[in-house]
C-alpha positions as CSV (number, residue, x, y, z in Angstrom):
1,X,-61.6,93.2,73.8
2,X,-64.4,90.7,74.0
3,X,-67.1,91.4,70.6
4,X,-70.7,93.1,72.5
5,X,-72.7,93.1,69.5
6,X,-72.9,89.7,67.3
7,X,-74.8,89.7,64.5
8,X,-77.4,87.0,63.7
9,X,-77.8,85.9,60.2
10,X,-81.6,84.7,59.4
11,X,-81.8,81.7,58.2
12,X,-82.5,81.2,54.8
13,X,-86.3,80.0,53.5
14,X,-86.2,78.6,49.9
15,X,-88.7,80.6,47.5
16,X,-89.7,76.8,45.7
17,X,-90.1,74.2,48.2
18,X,-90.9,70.1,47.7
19,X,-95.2,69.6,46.9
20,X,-95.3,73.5,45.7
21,X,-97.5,73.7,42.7
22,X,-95.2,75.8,39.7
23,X,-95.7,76.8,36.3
24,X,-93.3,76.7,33.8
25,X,-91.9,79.8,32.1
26,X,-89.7,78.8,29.4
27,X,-89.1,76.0,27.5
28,X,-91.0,73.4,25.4
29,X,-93.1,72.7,28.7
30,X,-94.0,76.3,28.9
31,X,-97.2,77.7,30.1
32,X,-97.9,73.5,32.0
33,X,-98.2,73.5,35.9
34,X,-97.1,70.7,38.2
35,X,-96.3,70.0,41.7
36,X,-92.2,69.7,42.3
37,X,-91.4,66.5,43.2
38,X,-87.6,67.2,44.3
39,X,-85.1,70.6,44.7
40,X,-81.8,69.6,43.9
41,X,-78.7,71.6,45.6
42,X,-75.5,71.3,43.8
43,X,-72.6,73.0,45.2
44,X,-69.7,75.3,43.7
45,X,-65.9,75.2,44.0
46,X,-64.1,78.0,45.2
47,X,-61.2,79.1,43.1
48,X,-57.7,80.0,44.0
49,X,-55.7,78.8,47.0
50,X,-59.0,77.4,49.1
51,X,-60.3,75.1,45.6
52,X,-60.8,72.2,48.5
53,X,-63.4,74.2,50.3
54,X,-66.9,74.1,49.0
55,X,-70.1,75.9,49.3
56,X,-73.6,76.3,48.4
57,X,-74.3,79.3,45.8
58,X,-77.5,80.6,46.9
59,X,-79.4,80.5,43.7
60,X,-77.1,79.1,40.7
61,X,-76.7,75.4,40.7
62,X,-80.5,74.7,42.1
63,X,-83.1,73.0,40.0
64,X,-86.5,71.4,40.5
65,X,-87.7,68.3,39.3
66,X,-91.3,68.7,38.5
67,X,-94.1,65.7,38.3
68,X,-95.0,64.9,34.3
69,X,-92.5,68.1,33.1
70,X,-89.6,68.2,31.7
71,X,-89.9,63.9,30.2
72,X,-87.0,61.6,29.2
73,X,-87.6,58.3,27.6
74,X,-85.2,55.8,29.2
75,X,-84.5,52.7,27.6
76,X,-83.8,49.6,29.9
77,X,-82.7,45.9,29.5
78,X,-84.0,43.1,31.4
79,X,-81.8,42.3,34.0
80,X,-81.4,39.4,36.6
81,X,-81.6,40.5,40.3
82,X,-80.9,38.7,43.9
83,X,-84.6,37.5,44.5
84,X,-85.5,36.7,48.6
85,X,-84.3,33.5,47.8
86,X,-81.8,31.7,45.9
87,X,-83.8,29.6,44.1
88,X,-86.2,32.1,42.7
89,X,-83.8,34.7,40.8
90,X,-85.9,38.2,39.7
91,X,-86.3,39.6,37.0
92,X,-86.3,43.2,36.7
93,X,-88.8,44.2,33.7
94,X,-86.7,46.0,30.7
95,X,-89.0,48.4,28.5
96,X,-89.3,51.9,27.9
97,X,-89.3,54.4,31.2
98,X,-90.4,58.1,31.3
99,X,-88.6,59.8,33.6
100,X,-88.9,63.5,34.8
101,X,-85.5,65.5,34.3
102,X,-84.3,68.1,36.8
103,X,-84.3,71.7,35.3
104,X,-83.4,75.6,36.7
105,X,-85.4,77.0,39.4
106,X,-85.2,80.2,37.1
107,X,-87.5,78.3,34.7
108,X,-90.5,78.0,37.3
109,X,-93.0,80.2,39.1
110,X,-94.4,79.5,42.3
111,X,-98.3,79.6,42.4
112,X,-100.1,81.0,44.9
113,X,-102.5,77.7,47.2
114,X,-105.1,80.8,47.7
115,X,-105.3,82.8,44.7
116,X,-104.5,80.1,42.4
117,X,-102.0,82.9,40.4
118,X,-98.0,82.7,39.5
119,X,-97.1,85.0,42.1
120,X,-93.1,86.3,43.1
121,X,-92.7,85.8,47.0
122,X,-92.1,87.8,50.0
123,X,-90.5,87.1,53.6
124,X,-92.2,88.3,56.5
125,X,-91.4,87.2,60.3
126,X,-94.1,86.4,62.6
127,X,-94.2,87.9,66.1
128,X,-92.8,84.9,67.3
129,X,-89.2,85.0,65.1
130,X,-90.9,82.3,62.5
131,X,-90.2,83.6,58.9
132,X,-93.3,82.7,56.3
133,X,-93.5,83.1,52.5
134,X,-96.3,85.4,51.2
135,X,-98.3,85.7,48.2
136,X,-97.1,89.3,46.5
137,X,-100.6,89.0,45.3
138,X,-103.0,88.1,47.6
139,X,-100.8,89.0,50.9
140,X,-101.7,86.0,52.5
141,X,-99.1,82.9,54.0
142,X,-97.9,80.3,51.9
143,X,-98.5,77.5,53.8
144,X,-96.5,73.9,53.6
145,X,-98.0,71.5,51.9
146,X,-95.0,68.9,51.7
């Protein structure tokens, strides 16, 4: 007997998206805002007889890396590299790096573009099918601004 009603999963729309501006909740960063520069997606193992499949968790596993938050100091050497030519080898500069580490996405808060407040988010779809994130705040759309 051929299946009359299929349903349709909606697609998932990520609460923290790349060029959001957060603040941080917890931590030694806590209470500084910053735009995210990357959302990192790391998948889980399943357990049992299917360990060779994997999948995404939905939340558990993601973290943000957020501009000047979150600062390692990484220590380099200077190191020979293949220049455009042979003949002129170049050097890559050693020294003293700060780089941004990745950390939860539990540890951030969106803020609201509009009313310029840490805000939670809701899901509504537009008359045309197109799901948006708004402000619990203000009601208004989050717009994109990666």
């Amino acid at each position: 007997m051929p299946r009359v009603h299929q349903h349709v999963r909606p697609v998932h729309v990520p609460e923290i998206r790349k060029g959001d501006t957060v603040v941080v909740l917890s931590g030694k960063d806590a209470g500084k805002r910053g735009t995210v520069e990357r959302v990192i997606r790391r998948t889980a193992s399943l357990t049992g007889q299917r360990s060779q499949y994997r999948r995404t968790t939905p939340k558990s596993g993601v973290s943000v890396v957020v501009n000047d938050i979150n600062v390692a100091k990484r220590h380099t050497k200077p190191r020979q590299t293949q220049g455009r030519t042979d003949r002129t080898p170049k050097i890559q500069q050693g020294g003293i790096l700060d780089i941004a580490q990745p950390f939860d996405i539990s540890k951030v808060m969106l803020i609201c573009p509009n009313c310029k407040e840490a805000t939670r988010i809701r899901h509504n779809v537009l008359d045309d099918g197109k799901r948006v994130r708004v402000c619990t705040n203000c009601a208004k759309a989050i717009e994109v601004s990666a």
